[in-house]
DSSP file (Angstrom, degrees, kcal/mol; ACC not computed):
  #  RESIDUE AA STRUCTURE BP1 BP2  ACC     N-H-->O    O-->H-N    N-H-->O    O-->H-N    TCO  KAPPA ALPHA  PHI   PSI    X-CA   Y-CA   Z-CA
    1    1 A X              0   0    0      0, 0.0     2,-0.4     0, 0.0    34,-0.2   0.000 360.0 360.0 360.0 116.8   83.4  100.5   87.3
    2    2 A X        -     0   0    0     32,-1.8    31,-0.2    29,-0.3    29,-0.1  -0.675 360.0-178.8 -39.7  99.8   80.0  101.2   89.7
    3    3 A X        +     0   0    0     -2,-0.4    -1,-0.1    30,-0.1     2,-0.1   0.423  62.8  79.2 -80.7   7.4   77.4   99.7   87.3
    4    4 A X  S    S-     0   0    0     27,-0.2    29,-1.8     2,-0.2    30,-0.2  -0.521  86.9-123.6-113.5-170.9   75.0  100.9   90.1
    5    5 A X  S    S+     0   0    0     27,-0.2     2,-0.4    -2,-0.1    27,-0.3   0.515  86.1  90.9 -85.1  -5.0   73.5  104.4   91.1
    6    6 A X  S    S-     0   0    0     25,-0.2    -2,-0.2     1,-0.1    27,-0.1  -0.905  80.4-123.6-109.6 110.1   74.9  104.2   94.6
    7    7 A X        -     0   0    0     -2,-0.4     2,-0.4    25,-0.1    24,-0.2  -0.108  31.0-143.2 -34.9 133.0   78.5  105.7   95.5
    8    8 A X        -     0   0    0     23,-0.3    22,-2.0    22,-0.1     2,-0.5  -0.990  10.2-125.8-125.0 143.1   80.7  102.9   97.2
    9    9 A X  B     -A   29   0A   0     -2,-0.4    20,-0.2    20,-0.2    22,-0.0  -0.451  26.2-175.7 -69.3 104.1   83.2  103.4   99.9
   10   10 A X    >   +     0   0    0     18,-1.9     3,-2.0    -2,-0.5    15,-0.3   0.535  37.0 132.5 -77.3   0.6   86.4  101.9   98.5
   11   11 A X  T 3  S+     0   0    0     17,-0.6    60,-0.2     1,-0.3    15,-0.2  -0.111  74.2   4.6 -81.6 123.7   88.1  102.4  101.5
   12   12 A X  T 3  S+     0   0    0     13,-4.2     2,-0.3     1,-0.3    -1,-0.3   0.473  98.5 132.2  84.3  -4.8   90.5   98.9  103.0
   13   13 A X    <   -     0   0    0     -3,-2.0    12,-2.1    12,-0.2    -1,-0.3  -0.655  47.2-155.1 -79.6 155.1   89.3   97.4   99.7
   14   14 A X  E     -BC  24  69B   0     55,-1.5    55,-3.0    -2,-0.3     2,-0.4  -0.784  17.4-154.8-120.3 143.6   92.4   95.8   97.9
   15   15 A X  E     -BC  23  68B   0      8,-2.0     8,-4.1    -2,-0.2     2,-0.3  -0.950  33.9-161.0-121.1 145.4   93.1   95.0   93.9
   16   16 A X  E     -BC  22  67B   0     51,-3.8    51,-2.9    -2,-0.4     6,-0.2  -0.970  10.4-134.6-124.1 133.7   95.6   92.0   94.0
   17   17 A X        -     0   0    0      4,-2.2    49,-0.1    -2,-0.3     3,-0.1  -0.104  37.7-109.7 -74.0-173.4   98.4   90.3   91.4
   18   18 A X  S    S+     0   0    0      1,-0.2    48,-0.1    45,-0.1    -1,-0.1   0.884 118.7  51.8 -91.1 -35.2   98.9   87.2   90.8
   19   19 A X  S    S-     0   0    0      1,-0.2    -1,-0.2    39,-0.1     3,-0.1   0.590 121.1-101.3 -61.2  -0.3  102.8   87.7   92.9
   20   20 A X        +     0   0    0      1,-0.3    -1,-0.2    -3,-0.1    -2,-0.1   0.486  68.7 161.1 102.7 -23.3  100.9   89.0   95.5
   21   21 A X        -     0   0    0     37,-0.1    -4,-2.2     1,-0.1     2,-0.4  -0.182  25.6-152.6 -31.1 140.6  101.5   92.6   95.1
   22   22 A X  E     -B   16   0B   0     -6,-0.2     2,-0.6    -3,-0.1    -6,-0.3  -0.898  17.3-170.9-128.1  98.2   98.8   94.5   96.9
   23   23 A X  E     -B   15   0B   0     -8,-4.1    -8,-2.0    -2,-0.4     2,-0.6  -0.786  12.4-159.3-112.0 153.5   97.1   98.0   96.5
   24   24 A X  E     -B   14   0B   0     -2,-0.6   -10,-0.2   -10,-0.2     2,-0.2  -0.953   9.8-142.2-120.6 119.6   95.0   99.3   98.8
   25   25 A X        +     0   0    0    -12,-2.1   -13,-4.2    -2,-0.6     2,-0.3  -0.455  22.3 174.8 -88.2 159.6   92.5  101.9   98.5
   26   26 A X        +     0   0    0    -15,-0.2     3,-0.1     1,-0.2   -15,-0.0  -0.857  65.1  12.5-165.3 110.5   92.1  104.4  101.3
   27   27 A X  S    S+     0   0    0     -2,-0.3     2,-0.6     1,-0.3    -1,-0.2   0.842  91.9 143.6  74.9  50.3   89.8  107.3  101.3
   28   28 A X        +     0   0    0     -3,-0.1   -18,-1.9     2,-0.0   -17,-0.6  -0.969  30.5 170.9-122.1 140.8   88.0  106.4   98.4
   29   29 A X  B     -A    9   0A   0     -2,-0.6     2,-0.2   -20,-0.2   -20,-0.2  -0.990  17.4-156.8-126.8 134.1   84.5  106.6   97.0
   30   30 A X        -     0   0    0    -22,-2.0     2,-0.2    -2,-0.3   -22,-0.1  -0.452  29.6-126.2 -99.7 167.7   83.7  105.7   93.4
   31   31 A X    >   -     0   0    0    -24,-0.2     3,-0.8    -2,-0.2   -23,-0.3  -0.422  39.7 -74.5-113.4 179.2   80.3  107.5   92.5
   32   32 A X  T 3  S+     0   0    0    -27,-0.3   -27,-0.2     1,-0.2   -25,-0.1  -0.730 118.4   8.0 -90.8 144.2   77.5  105.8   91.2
   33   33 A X  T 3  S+     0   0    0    -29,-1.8     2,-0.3    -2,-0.3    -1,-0.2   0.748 105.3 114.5  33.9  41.7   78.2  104.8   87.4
   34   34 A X    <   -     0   0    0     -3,-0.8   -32,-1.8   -30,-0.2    -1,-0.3  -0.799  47.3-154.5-115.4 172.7   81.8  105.9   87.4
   35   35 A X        -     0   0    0     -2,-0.3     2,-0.6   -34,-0.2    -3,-0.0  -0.987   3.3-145.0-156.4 148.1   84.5  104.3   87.0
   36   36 A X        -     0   0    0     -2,-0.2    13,-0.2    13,-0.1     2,-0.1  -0.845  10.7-135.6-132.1 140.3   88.5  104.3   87.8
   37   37 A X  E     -e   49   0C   0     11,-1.2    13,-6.9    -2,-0.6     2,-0.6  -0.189   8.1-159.1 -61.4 132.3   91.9  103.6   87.0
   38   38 A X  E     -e   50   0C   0     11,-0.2     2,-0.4    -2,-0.1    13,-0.2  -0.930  22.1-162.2-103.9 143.8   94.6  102.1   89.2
   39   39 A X  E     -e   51   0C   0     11,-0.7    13,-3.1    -2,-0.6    14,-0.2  -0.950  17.7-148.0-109.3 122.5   97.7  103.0   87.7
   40   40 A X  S    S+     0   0    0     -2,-0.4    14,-0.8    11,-0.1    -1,-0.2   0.997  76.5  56.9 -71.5 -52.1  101.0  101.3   88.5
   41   41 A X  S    S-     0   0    0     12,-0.2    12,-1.1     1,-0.2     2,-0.9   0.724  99.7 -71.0 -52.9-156.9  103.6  104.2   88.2
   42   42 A X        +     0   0    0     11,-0.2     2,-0.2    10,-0.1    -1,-0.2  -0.688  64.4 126.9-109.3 117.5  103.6  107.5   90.1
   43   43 A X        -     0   0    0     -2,-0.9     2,-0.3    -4,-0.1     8,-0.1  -0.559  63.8 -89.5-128.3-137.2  101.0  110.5   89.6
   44   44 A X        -     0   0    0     -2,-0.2     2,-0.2     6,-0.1    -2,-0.0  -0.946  55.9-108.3-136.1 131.3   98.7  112.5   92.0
   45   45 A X        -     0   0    0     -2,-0.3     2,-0.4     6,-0.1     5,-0.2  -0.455  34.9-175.2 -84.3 132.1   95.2  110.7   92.3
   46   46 A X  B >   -F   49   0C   0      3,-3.7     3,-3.0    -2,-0.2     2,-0.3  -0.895  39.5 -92.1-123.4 154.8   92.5  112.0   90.9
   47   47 A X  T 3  S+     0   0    0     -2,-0.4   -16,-0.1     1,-0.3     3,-0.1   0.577 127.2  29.0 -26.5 -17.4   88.5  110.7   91.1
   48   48 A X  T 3  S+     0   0    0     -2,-0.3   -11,-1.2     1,-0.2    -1,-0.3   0.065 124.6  42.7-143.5   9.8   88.8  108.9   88.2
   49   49 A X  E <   -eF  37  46C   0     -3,-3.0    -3,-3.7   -13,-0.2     2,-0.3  -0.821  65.8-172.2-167.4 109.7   92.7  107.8   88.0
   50   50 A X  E     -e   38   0C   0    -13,-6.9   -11,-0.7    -2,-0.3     2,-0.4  -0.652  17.3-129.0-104.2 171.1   94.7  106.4   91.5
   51   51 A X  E     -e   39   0C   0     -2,-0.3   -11,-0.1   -13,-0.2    -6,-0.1  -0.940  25.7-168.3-111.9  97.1   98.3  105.7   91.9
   52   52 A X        -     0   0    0    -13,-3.1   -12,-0.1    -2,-0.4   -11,-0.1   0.355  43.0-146.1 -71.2   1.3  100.5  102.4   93.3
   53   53 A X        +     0   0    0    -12,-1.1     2,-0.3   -14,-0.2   -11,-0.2   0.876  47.6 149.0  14.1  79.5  103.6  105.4   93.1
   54   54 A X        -     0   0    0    -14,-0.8    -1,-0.1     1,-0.0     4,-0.1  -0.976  53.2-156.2-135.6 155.5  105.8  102.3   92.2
   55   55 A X  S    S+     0   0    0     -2,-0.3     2,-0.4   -14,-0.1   -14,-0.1   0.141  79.0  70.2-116.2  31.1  108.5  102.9   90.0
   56   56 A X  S    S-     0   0    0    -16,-0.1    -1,-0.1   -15,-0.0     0, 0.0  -0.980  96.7 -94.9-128.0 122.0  108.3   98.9   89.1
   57   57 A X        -     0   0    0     -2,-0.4    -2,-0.1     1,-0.0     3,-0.1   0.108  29.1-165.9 -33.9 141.0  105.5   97.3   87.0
   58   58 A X  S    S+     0   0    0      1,-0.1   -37,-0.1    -4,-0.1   -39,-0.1   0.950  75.2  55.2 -78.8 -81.7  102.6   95.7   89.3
   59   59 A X  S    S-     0   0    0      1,-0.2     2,-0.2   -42,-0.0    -1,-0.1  -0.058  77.8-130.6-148.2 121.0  101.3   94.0   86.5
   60   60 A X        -     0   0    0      1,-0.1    -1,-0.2     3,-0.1    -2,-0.0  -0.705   7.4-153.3 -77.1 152.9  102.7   91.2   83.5
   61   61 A X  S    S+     0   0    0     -2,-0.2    -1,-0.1     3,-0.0     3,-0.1   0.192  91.3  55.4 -82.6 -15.4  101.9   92.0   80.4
   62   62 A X  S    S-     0   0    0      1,-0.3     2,-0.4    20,-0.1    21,-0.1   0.800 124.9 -26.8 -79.1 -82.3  102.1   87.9   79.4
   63   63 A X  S    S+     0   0    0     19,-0.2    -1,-0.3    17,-0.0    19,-0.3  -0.959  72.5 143.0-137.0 157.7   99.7   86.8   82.0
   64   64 A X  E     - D   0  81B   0     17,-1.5    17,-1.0    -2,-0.4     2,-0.5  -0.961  32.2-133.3 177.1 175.8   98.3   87.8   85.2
   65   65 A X  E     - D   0  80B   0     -2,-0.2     2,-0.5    15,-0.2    15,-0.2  -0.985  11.2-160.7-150.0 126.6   95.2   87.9   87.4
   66   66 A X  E     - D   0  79B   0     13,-2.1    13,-2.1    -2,-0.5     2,-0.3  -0.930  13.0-162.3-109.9 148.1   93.9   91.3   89.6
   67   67 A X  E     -CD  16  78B   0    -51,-2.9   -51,-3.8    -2,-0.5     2,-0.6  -0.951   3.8-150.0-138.8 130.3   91.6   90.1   92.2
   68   68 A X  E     -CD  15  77B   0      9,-1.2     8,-3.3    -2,-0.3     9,-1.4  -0.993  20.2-177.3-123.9 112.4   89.2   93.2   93.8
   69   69 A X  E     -CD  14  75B   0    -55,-3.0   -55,-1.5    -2,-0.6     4,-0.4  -0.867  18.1-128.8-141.8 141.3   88.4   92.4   97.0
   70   70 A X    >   -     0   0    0      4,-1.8     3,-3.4    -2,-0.4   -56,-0.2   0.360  47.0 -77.0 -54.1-172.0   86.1   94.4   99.6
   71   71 A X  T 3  S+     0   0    0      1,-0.3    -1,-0.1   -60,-0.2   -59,-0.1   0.802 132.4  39.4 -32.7 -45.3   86.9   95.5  103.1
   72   72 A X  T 3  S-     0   0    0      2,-0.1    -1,-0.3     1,-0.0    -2,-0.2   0.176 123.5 -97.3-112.8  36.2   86.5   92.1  104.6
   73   73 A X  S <  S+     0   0    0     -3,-3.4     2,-0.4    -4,-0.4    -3,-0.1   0.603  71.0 146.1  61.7  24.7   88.1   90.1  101.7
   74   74 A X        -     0   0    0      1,-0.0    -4,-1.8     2,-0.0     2,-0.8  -0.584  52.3-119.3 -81.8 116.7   85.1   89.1   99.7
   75   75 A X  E     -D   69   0B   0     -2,-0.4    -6,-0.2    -6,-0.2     3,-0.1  -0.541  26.9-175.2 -86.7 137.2   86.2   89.1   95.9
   76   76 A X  E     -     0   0B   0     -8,-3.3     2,-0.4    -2,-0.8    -7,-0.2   0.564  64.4 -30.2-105.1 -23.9   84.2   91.3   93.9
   77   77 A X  E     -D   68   0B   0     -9,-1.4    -9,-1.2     2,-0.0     2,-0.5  -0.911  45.7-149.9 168.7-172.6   85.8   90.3   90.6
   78   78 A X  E     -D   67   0B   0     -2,-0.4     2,-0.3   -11,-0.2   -11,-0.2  -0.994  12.0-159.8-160.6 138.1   89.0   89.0   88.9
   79   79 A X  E     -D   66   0B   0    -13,-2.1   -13,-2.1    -2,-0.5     2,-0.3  -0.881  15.2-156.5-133.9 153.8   90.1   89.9   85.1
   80   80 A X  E     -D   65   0B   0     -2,-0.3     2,-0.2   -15,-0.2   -15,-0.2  -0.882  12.4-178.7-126.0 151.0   92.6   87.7   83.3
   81   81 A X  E     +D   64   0B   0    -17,-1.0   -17,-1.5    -2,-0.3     2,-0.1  -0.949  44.6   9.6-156.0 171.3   94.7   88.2   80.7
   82   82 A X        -     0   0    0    -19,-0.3     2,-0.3    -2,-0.2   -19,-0.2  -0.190  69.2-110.5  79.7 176.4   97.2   86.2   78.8
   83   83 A X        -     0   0    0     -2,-0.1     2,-0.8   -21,-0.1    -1,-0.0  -0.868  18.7 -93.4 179.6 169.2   97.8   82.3   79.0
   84   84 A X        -     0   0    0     -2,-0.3     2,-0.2     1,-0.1    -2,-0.0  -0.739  23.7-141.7 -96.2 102.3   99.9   79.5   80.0
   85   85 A X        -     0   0    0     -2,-0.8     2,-0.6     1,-0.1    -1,-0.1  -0.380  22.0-164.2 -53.7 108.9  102.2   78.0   77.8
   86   86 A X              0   0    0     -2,-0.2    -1,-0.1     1,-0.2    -2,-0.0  -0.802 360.0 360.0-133.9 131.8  102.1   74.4   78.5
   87   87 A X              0   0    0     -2,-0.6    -1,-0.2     0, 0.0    -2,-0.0   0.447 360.0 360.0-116.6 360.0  104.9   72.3   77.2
């Protein structure tokens, strides 16, 4: 999500897993106060919904970490989910 009022150029920025899987956006601009879905599977991208066209999950459902980071690899935020069973 753009909390601000100013379109940003997603272009060469990357959302990252915690394995290391990578997507890269390319030819993107988010509007100001929009927001979009990355999708693992396969569609056709629309302004508000992209596509990793993989036909294997990016993403655990136990635990995992996406990491957004811009053009020149500055993280822009990280969601968590899950936790670590420690035994």
């Amino acid at each position: 999500t753009n909390n601000t009022r100013r379109p940003v150029n997603l272009s060469g920025w990357t959302l990252t897993g915690r394995d290391h899987r990578t997507y890269t956006f390319h030819h993107y601009r988010l509007a100001g106060r929009a927001t979009v879905r990355v999708h693992t599977g396969i569609g056709h991208d629309t302004r508000t919904d992209l596509y990793q066209d993989r036909r294997n999950y990016a993403w655990d459902n136990h635990i995992d970490t996406a990491t957004l980071r811009n053009d020149r690899g500055r993280v822009i935020d990280t969601a968590s989910w899950g936790y670590r069973n420690h035994r």
